[in-house]
Backbone bond lengths (Angstrom), bond angles and torsions (degrees), N, CA, C in turn:
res aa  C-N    CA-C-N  psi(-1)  N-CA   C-N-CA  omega(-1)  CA-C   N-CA-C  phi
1 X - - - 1.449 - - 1.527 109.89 -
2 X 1.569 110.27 161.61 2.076 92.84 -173.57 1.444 78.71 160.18
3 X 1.585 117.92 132.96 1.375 140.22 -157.33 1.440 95.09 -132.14
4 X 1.485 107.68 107.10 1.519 120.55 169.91 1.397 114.72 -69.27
5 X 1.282 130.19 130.58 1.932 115.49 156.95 1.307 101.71 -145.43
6 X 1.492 108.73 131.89 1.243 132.91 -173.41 1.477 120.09 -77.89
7 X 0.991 103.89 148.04 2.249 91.35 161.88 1.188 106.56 -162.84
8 X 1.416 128.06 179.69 1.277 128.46 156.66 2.128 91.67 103.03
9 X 0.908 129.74 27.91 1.392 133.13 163.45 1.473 123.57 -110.75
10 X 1.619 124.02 140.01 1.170 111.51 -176.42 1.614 93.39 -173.59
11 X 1.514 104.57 -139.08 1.672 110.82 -163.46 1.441 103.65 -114.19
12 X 1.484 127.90 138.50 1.507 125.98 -154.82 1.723 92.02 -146.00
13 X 1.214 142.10 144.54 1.005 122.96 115.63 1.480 146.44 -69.51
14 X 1.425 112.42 164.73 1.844 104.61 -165.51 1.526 110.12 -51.26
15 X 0.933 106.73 127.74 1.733 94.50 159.09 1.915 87.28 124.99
16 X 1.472 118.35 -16.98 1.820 103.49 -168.73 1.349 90.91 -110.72
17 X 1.522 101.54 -169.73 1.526 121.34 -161.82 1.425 115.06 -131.15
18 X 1.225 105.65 156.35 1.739 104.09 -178.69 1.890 87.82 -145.90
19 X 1.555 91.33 164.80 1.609 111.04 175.22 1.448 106.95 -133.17
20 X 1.379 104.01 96.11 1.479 103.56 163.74 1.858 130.00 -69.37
21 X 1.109 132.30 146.69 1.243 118.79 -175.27 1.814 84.42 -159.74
22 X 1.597 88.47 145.47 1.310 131.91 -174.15 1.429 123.92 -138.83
23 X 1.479 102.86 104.63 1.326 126.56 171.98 1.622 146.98 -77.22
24 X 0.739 103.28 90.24 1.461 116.90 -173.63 1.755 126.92 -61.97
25 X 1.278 96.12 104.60 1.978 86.86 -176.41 1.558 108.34 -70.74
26 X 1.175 128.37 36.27 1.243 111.45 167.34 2.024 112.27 -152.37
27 X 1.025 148.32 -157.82 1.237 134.25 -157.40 1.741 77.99 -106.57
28 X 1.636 99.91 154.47 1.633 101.57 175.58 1.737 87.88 -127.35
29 X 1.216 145.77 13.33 1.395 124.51 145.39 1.306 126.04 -43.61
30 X 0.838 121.36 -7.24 2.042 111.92 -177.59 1.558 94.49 -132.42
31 X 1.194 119.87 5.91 1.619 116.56 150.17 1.052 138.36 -54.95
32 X 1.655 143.05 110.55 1.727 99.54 -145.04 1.651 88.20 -106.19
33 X 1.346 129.97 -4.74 1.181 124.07 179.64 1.683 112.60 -161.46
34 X 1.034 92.97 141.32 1.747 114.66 -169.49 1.574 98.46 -122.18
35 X 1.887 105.97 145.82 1.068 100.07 177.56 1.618 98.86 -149.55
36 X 1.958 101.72 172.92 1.421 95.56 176.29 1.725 92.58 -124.43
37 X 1.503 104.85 129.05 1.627 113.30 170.59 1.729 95.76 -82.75
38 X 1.574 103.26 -170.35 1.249 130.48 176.74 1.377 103.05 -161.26
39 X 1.861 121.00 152.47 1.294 108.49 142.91 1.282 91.78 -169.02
40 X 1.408 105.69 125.35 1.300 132.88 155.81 1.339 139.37 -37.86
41 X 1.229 120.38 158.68 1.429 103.80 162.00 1.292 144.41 -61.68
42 X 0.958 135.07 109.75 1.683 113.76 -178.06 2.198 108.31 118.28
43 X 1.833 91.18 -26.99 1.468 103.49 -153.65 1.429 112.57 -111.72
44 X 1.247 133.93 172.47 1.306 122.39 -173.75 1.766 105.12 -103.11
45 X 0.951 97.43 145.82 1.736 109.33 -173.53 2.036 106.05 -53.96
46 X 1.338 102.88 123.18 1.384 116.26 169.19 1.317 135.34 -140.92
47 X 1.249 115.80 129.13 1.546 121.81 -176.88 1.080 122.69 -1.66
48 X 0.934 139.83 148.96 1.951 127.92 147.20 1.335 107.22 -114.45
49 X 1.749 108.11 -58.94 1.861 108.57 -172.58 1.490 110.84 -143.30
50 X 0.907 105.12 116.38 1.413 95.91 143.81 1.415 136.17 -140.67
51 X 1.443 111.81 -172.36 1.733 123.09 -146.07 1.289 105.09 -146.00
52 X 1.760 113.74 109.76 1.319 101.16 176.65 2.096 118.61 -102.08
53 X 1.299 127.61 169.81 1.248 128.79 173.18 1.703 108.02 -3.13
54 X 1.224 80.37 -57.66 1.767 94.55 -155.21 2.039 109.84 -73.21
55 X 1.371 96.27 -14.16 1.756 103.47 -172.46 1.435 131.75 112.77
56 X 1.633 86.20 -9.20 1.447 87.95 -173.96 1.416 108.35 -88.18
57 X 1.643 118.14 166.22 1.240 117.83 -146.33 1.607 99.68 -153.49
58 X 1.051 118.36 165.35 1.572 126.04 159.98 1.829 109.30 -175.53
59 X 1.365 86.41 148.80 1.613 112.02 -162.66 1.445 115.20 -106.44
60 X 1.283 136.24 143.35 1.429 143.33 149.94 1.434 98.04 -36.03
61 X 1.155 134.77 132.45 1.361 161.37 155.28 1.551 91.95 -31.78
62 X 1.019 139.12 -88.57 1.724 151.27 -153.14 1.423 85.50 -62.73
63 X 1.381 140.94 -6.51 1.241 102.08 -170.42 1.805 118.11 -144.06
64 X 1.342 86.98 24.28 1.393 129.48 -168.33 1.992 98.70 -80.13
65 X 1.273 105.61 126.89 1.198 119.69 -170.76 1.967 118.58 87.48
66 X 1.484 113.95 -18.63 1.214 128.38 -173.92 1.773 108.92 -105.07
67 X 1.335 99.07 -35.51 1.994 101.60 -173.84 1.694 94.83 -107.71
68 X 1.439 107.71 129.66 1.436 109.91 139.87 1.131 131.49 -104.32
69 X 1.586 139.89 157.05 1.194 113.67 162.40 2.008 109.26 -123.57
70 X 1.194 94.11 -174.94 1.271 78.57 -168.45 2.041 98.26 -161.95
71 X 1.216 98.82 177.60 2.034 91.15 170.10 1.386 99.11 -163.54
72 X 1.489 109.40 166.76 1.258 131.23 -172.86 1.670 95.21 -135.74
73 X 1.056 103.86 116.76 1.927 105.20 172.18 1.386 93.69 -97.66
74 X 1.236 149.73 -4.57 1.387 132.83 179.97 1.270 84.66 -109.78
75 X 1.297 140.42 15.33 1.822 106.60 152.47 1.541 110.31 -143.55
76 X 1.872 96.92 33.82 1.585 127.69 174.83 1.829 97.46 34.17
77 X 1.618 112.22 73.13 1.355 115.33 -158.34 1.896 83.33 -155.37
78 X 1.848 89.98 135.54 1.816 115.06 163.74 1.303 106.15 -121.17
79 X 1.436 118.87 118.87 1.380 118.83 -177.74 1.713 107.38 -101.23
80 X 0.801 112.66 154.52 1.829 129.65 164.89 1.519 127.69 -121.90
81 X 1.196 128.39 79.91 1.540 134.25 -163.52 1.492 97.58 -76.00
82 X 1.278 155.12 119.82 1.041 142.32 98.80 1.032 161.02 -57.95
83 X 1.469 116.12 139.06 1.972 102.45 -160.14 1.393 82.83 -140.37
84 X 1.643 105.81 156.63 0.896 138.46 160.37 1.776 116.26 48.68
85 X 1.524 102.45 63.93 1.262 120.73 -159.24 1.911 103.52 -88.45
86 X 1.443 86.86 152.81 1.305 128.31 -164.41 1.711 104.15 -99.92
87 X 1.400 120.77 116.83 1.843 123.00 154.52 1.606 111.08 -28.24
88 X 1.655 103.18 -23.61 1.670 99.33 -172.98 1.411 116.38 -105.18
89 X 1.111 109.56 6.34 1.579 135.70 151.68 1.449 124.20 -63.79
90 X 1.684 117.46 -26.92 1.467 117.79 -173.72 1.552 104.79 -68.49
91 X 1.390 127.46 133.95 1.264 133.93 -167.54 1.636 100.91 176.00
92 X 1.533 106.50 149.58 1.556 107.13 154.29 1.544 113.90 -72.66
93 X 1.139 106.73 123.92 1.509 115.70 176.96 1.687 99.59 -94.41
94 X 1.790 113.21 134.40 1.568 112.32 173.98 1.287 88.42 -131.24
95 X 1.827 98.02 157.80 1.516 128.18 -174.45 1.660 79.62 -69.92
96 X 1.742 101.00 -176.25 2.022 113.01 149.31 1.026 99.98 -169.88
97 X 1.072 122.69 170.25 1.547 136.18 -178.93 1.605 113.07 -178.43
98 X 1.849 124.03 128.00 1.294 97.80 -175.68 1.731 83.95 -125.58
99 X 1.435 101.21 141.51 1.738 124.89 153.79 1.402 103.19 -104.80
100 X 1.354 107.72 -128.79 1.580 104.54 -178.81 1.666 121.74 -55.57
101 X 1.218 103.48 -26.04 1.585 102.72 173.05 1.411 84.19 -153.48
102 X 2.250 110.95 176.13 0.971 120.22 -178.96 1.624 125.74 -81.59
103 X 0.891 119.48 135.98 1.783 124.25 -176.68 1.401 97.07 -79.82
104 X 1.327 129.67 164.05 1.190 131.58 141.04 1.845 122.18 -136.95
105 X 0.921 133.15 125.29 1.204 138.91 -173.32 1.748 105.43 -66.52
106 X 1.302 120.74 152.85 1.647 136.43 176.24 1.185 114.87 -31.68
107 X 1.700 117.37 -56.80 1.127 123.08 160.92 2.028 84.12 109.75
108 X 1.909 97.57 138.48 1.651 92.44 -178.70 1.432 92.13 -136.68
109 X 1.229 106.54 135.30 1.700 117.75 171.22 1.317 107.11 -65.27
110 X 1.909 102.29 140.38 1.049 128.37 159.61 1.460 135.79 -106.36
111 X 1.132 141.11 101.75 1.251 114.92 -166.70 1.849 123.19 -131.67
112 X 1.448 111.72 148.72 1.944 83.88 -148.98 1.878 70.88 -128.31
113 X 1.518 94.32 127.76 1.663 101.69 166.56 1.140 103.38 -88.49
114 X 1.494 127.42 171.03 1.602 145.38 166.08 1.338 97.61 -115.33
């Protein structure tokens, strides 16, 4: 069991940055992978990043060189750095994580004017 909540989303124009971070009520050391979804309007929800124990990582194609992600198990925390955001970036972004089944976090709007 383990209760995702998101924060750090809001209104950007193209070109700035936001840091999403996702908190976990429970220890994420024996997590072996954390991730960040998206889903748009109109579109079906898809990956962006994720990060396993060890560091390794992989990105949505479109957003590769612009998102990092990253974690802190001593402050049971999944971060999402974004830079240099895109109108085609606006989407609910959700935490995930699966143990016995998958969690999903609230999910926090993003939204990037031009």
């Amino acid at each position: 069991q383990v209760t995702l909540v998101e924060s750090g989303g809001g209104l950007v124009q193209a070109g700035g940055s936001l840091r999403l971070s996702c908190a976990a009520s429970r220890s994420t050391f024996s997590i072996n992978t954390m991730a960040w979804y998206r889903r748009a309007p109109g579109e079906q929800r898809e990956l962006v990043a994720r990060i396993t124990r060890g560091g390794n990582t992989d990105y949505l194609d479109f957003v590769k060189g612009r998102f990092t992600i990253s974690r802190d198990n001593a402050k049971n925390t999944v971060y999402l750095q974004m830079n240099s955001l895109k109108p085609e970036d606006t989407a609910v972004y959700y935490c995930y994580v699966a143990l016995d089944t998958g969690y999903w976090g609230q999910g926090t709007q993003v939204t990037v004017s031009s």
